[in-house]
C-alpha positions in Angstrom: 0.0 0.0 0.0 3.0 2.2 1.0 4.4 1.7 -2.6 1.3 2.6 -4.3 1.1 5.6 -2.7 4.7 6.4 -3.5 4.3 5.7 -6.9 1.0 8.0 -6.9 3.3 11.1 -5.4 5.6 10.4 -8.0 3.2 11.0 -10.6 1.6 13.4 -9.3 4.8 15.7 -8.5 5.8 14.8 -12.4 2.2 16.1 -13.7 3.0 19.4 -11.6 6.7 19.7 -12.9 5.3 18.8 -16.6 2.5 21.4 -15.8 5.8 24.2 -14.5 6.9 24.0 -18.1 4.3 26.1 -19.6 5.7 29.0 -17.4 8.7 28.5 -18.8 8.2 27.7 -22.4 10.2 30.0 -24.8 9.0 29.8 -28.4 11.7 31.1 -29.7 14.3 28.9 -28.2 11.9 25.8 -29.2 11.8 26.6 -33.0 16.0 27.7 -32.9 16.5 24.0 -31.7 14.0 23.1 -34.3 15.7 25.0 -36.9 19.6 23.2 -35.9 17.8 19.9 -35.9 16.6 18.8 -32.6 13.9 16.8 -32.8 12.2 16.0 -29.7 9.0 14.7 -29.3 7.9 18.0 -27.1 9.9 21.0 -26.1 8.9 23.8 -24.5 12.2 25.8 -25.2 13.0 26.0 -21.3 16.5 27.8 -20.8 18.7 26.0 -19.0 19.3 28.5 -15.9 15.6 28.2 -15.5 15.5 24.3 -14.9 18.6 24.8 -12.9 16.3 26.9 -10.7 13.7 24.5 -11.0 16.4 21.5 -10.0 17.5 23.4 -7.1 13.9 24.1 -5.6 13.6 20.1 -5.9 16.7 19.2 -4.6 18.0 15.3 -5.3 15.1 12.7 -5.7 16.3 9.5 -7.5 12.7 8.0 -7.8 11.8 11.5 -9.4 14.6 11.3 -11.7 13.9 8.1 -13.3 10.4 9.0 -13.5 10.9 12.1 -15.8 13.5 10.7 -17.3 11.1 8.4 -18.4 9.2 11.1 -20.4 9.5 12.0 -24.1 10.0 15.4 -23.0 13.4 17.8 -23.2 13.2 20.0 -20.0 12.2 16.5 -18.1 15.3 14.8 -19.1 17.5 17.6 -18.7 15.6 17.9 -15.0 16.3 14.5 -14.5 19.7 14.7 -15.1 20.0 17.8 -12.2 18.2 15.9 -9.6 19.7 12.6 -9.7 21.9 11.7 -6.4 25.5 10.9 -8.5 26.7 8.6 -5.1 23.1 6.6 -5.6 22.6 5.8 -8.8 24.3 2.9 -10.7 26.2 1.8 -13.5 23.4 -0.1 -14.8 20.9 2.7 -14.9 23.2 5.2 -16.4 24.0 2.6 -19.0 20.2 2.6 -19.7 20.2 6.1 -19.6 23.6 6.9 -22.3 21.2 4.2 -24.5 18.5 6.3 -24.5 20.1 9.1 -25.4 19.6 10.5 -29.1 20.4 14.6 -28.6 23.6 15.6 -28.4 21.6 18.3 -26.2 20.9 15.6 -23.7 24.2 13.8 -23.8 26.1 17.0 -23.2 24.0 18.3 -20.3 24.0 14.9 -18.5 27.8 14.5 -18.5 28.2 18.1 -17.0 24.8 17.7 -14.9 25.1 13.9 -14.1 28.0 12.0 -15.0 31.4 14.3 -13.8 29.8 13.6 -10.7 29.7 10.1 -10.1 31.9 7.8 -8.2 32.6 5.5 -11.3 33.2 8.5 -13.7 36.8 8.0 -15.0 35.9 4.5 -16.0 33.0 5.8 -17.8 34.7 8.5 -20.0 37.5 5.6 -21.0 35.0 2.8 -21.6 32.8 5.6 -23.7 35.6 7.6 -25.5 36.5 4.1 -27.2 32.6 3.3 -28.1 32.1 3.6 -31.8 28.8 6.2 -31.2 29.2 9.3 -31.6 27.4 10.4 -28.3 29.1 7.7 -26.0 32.5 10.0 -27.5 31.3 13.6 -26.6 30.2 12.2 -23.0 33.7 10.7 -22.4 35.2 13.4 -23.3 33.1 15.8 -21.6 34.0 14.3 -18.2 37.3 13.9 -19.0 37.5 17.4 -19.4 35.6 18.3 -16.2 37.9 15.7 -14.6 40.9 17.1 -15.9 39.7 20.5 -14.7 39.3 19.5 -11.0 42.8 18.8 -11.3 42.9 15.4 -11.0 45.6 13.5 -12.7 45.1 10.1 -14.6 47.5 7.3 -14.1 49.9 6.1 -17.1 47.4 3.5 -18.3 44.4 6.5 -18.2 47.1 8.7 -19.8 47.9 6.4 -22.6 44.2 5.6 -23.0 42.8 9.6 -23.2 45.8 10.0 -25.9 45.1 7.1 -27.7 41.5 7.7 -28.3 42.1 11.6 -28.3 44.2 11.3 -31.5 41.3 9.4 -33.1 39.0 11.3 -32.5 40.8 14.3 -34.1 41.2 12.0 -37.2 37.6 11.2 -37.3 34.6 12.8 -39.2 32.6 14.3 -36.5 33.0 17.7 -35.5 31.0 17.8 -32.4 33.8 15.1 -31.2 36.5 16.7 -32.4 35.9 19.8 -30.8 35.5 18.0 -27.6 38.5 16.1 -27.9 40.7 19.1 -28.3 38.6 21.2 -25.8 39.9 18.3 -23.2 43.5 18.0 -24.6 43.6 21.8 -23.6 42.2 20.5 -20.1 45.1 18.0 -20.2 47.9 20.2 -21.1 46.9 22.3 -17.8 47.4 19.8 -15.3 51.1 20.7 -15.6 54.5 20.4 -18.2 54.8 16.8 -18.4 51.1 16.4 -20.0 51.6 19.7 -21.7 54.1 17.6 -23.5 52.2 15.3 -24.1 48.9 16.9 -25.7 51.5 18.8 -27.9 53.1 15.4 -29.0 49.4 13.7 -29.6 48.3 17.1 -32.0 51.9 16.7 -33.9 50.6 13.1 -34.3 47.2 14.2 -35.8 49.0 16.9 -37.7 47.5 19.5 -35.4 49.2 22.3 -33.3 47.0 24.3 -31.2 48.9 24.5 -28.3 
């Protein structure tokens, strides 16, 4: 009985949040995204800083995460990446989650919203930078980047890896990933001389120098 009325609360509180949107709802962001190709089955054209606010008045609810991530709706997945507990959920679900994922939108806004945060993060940017989909790249990258950022270092094996697969991805035909790859060879090159060497040594190998 508990559970039932659990559930109930749930989608109740996701009606009301669903219902938030029309305050929000920007028409002119909506068509834009429209116009550059994202498709989504319903968008109000929510800014971002707005369902930041919206996050924040919520707080971290994992039951209400995976219930509007569950919905065909932009501004609920982005939500649902802002209010999801990174040190509760697991591997499994964000696998399910990175499945589900068709906008590079969504992708991008759950690796800075979502996935930088987690416990299991390096692993994830490695095992996704190497994936042969385009999204799975951007989101390794992406937290590599924010990883790198924070300052923390990866080991020879993580070092060789990021290279590896950085030089690749600078080779490849997307731009979206090459842009993110380079963005976190920048990151890279910061953590100190040594790796500044070595991001200059992986563009040479691309026939790149931006550094």
């Amino acid at each position: 009985m508990e559970m039932i009325m659990e559930n109930t609360a749930i989608r109740e509180k996701v009606k009301e949040i669903k219902q938030s949107f029309r305050l929000m709802m920007d028409g002119a962001v909506a068509k834009s995204m429209r116009d550059k190709g994202l498709n989504y089955k319903l968008n109000w054209g929510a800014t971002l800083p707005r369902l930041r606010q919206k996050a924040d008045e919520i707080g971290y609810n994992y039951d209400l995460a995976i219930a509007l991530w569950k919905e065909d709706v932009r501004e609920c997945k982005i939500l649902a990446t802002m209010i999801m507990p990174p040190d509760e959920v697991l591997p499994e679900v964000i696998d399910i989650w990175m499945e589900q994922t068709t906008e590079q939108e969504i992708a991008e806004q759950a690796a800075f919203n979502l996935y930088q945060h987690l416990p299991y993060a390096p692993e994830k940017a490695y095992q996704w930078m190497a994936s042969e989909k385009e999204l799975y790249q951007l989101c390794g990258f992406h937290i590599l980047s924010r990883i790198f950022m924070a300052k923390r270092e990866p080991n020879e094996r993580g070092i060789n890896e990021f290279i590896d697969q950085a030089v690749a991805a600078l080779r490849g035909e997307s731009i979206a990933v090459r842009k993110a790859a380079l963005s976190t060879i920048q990151r890279f090159s910061e953590l100190g001389l040594v790796y500044e060497r070595l991001a200059k040594s992986a563009l040479k190998q691309a026939n790149l120098d931006f550094l």
